[in-house]
N, C-alpha and C positions, 0 to 999 in steps of 0.2 A: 089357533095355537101355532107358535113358531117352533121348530126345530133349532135347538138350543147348538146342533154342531157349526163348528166353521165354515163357513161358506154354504149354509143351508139354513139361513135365517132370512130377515127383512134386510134391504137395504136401504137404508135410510130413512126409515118409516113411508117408502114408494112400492114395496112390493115385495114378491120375496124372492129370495136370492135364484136366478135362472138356474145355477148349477142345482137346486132344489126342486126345481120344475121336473115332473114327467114332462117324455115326449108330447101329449096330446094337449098338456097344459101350455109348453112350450109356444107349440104352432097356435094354439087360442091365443095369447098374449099376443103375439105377435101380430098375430091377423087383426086383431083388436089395436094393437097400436099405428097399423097401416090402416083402418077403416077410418079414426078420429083425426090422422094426420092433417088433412087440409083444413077443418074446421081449429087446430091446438092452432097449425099457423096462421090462417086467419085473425081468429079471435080469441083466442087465449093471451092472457099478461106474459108478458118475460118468464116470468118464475114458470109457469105450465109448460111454453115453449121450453126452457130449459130441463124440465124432468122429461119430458118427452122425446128430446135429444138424446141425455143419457139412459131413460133407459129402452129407446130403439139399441142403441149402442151396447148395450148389457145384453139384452135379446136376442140380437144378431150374432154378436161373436159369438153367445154360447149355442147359438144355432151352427154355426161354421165349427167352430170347435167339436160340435157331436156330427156333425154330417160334414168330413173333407170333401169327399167323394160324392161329393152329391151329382146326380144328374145334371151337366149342363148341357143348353138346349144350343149347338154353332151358331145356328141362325137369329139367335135372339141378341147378339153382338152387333150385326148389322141391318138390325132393324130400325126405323127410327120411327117417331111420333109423332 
């Protein structure tokens, strides 16, 4: 069942609206859409890439949006891979 208010419903038949999410759902979705990331880009069509784009992008901001202040780690600036 969706939340019929503004900005706490589905968006776009992909999910439901972040600003809807608890915190724990939050970081699930999130974690979830960084675990599938490399197989969406690998081998996912266009359209999969594409929602997967948008809604890392949905997910994030509204992660940054509730946590400005989040812990940031200096040394993870000048680390590289």
């Amino acid at each position: 069942m969706t939340d019929a208010r503004p900005g706490h419903g589905t968006t776009a038949g992909t999910g439901i609206d972040p600003a809807g999410l608890a915190d724990d759902d939050l970081f699930r979705e999130l974690a979830s859409l960084h675990r599938t990331r490399l197989e969406t880009l690998r081998h996912g069509p266009e359209a999969a890439l594409e929602n997967h784009f948008r809604r890392t992008a949905e997910l994030e901001t509204e992660y940054m949006a509730r946590f400005p202040g989040r812990e940031v780690d200096p040394e993870r600036l000048t680390q590289s891979f």
